[in-house]
Structures are given as C-alpha cells and as structure tokens.
N, C-alpha and C positions, 0 to 999 in steps of 0.2 A: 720838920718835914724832910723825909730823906730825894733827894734828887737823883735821878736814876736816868740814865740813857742808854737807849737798845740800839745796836747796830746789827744789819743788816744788806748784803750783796744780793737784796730782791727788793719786792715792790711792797709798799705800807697804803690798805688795809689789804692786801689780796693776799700777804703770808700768813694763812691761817693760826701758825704758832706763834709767832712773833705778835700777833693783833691780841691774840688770847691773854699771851704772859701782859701786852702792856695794858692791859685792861685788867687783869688780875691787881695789877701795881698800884694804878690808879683808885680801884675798888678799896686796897688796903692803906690809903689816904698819901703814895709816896705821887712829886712832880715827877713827871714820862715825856721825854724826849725820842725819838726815831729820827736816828740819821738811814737812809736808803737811797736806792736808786731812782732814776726818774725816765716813767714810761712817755712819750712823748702825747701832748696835751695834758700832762699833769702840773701843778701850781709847783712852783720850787719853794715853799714853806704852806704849809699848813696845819689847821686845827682839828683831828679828827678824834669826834668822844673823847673830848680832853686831854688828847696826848699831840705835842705839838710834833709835826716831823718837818723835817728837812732833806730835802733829796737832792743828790747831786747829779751834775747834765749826764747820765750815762745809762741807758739802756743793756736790757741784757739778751743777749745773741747766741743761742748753743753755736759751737762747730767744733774744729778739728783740736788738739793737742795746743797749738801755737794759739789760737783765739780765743781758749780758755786763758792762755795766761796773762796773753796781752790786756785781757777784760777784767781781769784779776787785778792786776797791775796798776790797772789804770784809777780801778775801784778803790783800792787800797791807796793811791797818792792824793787822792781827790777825797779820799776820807780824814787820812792823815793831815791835810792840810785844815782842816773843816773842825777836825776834834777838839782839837789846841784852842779855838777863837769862843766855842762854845764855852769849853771848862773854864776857861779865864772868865767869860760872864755870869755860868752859872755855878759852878761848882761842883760839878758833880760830887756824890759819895759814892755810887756803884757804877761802873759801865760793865754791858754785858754785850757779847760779840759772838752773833748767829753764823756759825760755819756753814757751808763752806765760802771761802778758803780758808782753811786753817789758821796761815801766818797772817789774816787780817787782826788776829788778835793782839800784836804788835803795835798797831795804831794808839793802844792805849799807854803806852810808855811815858810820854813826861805826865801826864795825869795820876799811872800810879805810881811813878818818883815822888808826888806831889802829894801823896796820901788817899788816891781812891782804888778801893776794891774793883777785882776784875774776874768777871765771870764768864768762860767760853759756852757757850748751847750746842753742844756736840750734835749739828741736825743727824750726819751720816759719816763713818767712815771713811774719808776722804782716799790712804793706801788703795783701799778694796775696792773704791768706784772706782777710779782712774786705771786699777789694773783690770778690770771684768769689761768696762768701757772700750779700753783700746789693747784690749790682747796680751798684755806684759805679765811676764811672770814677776814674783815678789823680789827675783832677783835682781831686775832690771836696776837702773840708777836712779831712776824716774820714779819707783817705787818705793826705793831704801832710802832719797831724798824726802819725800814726802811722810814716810815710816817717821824719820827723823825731824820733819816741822810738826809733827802732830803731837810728839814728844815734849818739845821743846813749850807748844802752844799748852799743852796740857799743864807742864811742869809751872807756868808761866804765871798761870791764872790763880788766882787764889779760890775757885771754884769750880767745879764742872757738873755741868748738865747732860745727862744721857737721856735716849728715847728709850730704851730696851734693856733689858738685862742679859740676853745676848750677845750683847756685844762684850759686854763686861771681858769673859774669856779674851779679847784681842788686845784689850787694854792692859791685862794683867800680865801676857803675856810680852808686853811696850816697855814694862817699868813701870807704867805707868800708877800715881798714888791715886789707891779707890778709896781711901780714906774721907776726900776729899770731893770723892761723886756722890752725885744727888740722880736718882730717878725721876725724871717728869716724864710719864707717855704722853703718844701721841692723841691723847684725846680728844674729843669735840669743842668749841665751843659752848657752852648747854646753852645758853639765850640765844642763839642761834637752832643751834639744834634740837631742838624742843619738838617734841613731837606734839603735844597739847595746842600749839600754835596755828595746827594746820589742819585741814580737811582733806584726809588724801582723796574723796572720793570727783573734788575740784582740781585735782593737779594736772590731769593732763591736757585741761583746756584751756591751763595759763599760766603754762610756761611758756617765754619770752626769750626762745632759740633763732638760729640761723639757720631755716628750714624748719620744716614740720616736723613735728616729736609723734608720738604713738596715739594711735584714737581709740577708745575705750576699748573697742573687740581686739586689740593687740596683745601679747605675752610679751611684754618689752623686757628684755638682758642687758642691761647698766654695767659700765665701768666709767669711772670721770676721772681727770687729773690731767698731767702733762703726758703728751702723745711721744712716748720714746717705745724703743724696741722692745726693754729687759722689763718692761711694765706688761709686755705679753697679751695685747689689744689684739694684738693679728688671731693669738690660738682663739679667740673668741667670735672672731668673723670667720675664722675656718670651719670653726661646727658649728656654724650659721644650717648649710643644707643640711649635715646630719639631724640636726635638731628639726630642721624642718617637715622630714621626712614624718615624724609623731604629732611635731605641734605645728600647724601649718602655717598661723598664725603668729609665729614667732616673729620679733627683729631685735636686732641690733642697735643699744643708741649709745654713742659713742660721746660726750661733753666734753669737752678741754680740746687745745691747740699744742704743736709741737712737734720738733722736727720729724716726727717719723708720720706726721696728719696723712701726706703724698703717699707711700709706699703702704699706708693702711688700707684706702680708698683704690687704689691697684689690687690689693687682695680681695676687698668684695668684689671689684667685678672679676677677676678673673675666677671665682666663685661662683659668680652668677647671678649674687645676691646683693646686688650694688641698689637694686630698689627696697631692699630691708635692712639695710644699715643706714642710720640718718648721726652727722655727725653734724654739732648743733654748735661749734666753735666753741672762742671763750664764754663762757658761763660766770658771769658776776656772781661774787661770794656769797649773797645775799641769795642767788637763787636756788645755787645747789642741794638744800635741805628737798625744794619742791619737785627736782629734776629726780631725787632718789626716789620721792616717792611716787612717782610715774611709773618707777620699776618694781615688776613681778620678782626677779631672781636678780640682785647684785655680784658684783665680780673683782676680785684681785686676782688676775691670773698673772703672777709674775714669773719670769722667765728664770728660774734658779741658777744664780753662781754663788760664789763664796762672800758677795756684796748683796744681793737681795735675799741670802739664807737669813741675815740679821736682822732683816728691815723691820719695823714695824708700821706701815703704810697709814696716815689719816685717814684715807676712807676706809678702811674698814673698821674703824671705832663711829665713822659715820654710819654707815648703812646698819651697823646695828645700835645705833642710835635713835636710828629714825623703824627702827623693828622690822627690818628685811633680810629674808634667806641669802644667805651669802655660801660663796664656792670661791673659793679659793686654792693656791698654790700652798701644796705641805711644805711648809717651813718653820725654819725652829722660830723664827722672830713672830709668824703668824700665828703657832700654838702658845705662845708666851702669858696668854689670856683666856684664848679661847681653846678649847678642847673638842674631840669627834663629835658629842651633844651639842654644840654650838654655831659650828660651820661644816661646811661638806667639804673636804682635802680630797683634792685631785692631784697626780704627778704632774709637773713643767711640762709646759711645750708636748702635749698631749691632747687632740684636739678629741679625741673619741673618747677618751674618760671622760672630760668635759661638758658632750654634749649627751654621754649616760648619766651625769650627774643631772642637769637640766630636765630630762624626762623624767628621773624617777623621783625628783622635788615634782614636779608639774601632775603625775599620776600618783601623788601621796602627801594631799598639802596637809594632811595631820602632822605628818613629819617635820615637813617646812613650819608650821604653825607653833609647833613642839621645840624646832631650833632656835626660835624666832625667840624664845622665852629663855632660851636657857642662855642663849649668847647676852641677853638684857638682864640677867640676874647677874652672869659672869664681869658685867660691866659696871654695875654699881659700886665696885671695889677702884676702878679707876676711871671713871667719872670727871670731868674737869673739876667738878665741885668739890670732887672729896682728895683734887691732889693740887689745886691753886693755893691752898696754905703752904703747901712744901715747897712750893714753888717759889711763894712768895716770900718764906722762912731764910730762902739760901741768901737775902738779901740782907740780912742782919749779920751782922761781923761786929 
C-alpha cells in the first residue's frame, strides 16, 4: 500500500481540492495523511473518511504584504518541524504540497533525500496574485523573487499539478519543465455534487444560513466562495437596481466570508439594496450544492487582470454541475471549457452588461435552459470522475 501525505496552508475538509484529491487516494486503496492548518475549536488530529489529518496551532488571517509572510513562515516552520516525526513513523512514498506558498514545498527535503516523491499542486500562480493584489509591476523584487521560488519549487518536485491549461504559457515562459505537468481541473466533487441527490424544488426552505435566504416568489443571483475584491461580488450588487428595474423580484445572495464581507454590505446600501442582498456567512461544504440550487442565475464575475485572466474558479464547474445558467467574466481561463453555448461572458467590472445579461436569461429561459445543457455536455469531459485516475496516476513513479 503506497503511503501518501498531502500538505496544505488551509483547512481539511473545507479545501475542496485537497478533500477531493485525498479521497480520490483513499478510493485507489493508497494510506492519506493531511498535514494542515487549524481553525480554532478544531481537534489537532483527526479521522476524517479515512484520511487521518493533523493540524497544526495556526489559523489563517488575509492582510497586508508583511502578514502574509509572517503566516507563511510560520506555517512552513511548524510544518517542517511536524514532517520529519511523521516520515520517520510512517514512511511515506509520495508527499504532495498544495500552493500557495510556493517555497512550502521545501519542507519535504530530508524525506526526498530519503527516497520519497514530491509532488507540488499548483493551486494559483503565486508571481501574478501578489502582483495584481498589491500593484507591483513584474519588475519589482518582490515579484522577480517570487518568479524565482516558483522556479525553483517547480524544478524541485519531481511532479507538478496544474488547474488550467492557461497558465501553461507562463510556465513555459519560467523554464519551467512541462514535461513534467499533469492537468487536474478544478472540478467538483461528484458525490457531493450530484445533482440526483437533491430536490431542487425543497432547497430554499432548508437551507441552513445566517439570515434568511430567498423565498420561493424570489429571482435569486448567487455567487459563493471567499469575499475578496478581484472575485468582482460588488459588480453584482451594483446591477442589483438595474436588474430590478425588469425583475422586481430580484436579489442578491451572497454565501462565503472574507475580507472584503464590510466594503460589500457598504455597497448594497449605498445602492439602496441593502434589503435584497442577504449574505449568509460561512456556508459548510456540505451545504453549498443546496445554496446553488436556491439560485435562478449563478455568477463568476471576476474582476480581470493578468492573475484571474488564468483562473479557473471551482464554482463554476459547480454551478454547472448542479445545471444552472451561469454569467460570467470573459476570460481565457473561464472559456478553457466552456464556450458562448455554455455560459453568457460579460466584460469585467461592468455592472450594465451584467444586469442586460440577467434580463435577457430571465425573458428567454429557452436560452438559459439550452445553456444549461450544453455547458453539462461540455462537462462530462472533465468531470472529477473521468480525471481522478490522472490524478491519481501522477502518484506512480
């Protein structure tokens, strides 16, 4: 039985990929370890679906430049200490190490002196968020430093994991060996996301928010995940009144926490629309499947730079998972799968395409019902089902 430990600078089960890949492991008869962080009131070991994790005391805190690193830092000494004690008792044969940060991938060094495989999980582009996050051009040091760990980490591993084929270009452009890369998208869970599981026609009177979600005579507009700027929540409460001006009915349900929760709930009201936007906080993993389908019209409106041009965002392999009209920000990483048949592309940060897109799905559900089908045909090509073998393949050396 091959022995495999997944690390991760988040929380175990709430990382949708990281829960998926160690479940995939498990399914393919390998022992699954998760070393992670630890939310406050969580166990510092436990059993979850047969992958045992460990977390160490350290909570995670977005803020400025210096708090990333210090969190970073801290993560990485408290893992490094932690890997060592593990590998001596159990062996591992593969350790894989979920970015970001990059240089956590390091931690595995006397293990693969030792003889075990090391695999990085490229979640995102680490250069491109920190320069789109805080303003810096590629020239900065801060950026050519980072250009140069992701190198290094890449060179390092004797595997690598990509979400996108987008990004490909940036790596190639690195040095970096694509020999060596493996595609896993960002796909769903599918036992999870399973449409068959559910009754959408019960979902909106139980679901299990913080505040009241949408009651049947509603048009409710979804977006879920973490509450940051460049994820583009606000353009979506902006054409709250435009929208409402056709569909009266309309609102806004806004699920996940995150530093920008504040500055979002400032914009409905200085909208006006602060009684049709309900934001329903953290949303446990378990429920999300039923919160999407509460919703009429689902949403990636992300805010385009040279970091979310790449992305290719989990929910939207969720919400058309779960078979809803989605609108989204034209980007190359979001047509990577789906094409004009499948989702409605709107420009960034453009709050009146957005809410012309919303009326003309709401005055033409043939259309919506038509995209509904073609983004789920587009889907069964990358399915968790049909790319957990690849997944699970890169594990074989």
């Amino acid at each position: 039985m091959k022995r495999v430990c997944l690390i991760r600078h988040g929380f175990y089960p709430a990382d949708s990929r990281v829960r998926k890949e160690a479940l995939a492991l498990i399914e393919r008869g390998f022992s699954v370890d998760v070393i992670c962080l630890r939310k406050s009131g969580e166990e510092k070991r436990s059993c979850v679906d047969g992958v045992e994790v460990y977390r160490i005391p350290l909570d995670h805190h977005r803020g400025g430049k210096i708090g990333y690193v210090i969190e970073y830092l801290r993560s990485y000494l408290m893992i490094a200490a932690l890997l060592p004690v593990l590998f001596f008792r159990k062996r591992y044969d593969v350790i894989q190490v979920n970015t970001m940060p990059d240089f956590l991938v390091f931690v595995t060094l006397l293990p693969k002196l030792l003889g075990a495989k090391v695999i990085i999980d490229m979640h995102e582009a680490m250069p491109e968020m920190f320069r789109c996050k805080f303003g810096y051009e590629m020239s900065h040091p801060l950026i050519r430093l980072l250009g140069l760990i992701e190198r290094m980490a890449t060179s390092y591993a004797d595997r690598v994991l990509v979400v996108s084929e987008s990004i490909m270009p940036f790596y190639q452009s690195r040095g970096i060996d694509l020999s060596k890369v493996v595609l896993v998208p960002n796909s769903p869970e599918d036992r999870l996301f399973d449409l068959s599981r559910y009754r959408p026609s019960e979902n909106r009177d139980s679901i299990e928010t913080k505040g009241s979600v949408a009651s049947r005579g509603d048009f409710v507009l979804l977006s879920h995940g973490t509450l940051e700027k460049r994820y583009g929540i606000q353009v979506m409460i902006r054409a709250l009144p435009l929208i409402r001006e056709t569909i009266p009915e309309a609102r806004v349900l806004v699920a996940g926490e995150g530093e920008f929760s504040d500055r979002l709930k400032e914009t409905a009201r200085e909208g006006g629309v602060e009684d049709h936007v309900t934001f329903t906080g953290l949303v446990p993993f378990g429920q999300i499947p039923k919160v999407i389908l509460s919703a009429d019209i689902c949403f990636v409106p992300l805010i385009s730079d040279e970091f979310t041009n790449i992305m290719a965002p989990n929910k939207l392999y969720e919400y058309v998972s779960m078979k809803r009209p989605v609108i989204a920000t034209n980007t190359t990483g979001m047509r990577e799968f789906f094409d004009d048949s499948c989702v409605v592309y709107v420009p960034s940060d453009d709050e009146e395409a957005l809410a012309q897109a919303v009326v003309q799905l709401y005055q033409n559900p043939a259309r919506a019902e038509s995209m509904v089908q073609n983004a789920w045909d587009a889907f069964q090509d990358v399915k968790w089902d049909a790319v957990k073998r690849r997944y699970s393949d890169s594990f074989l050396f």
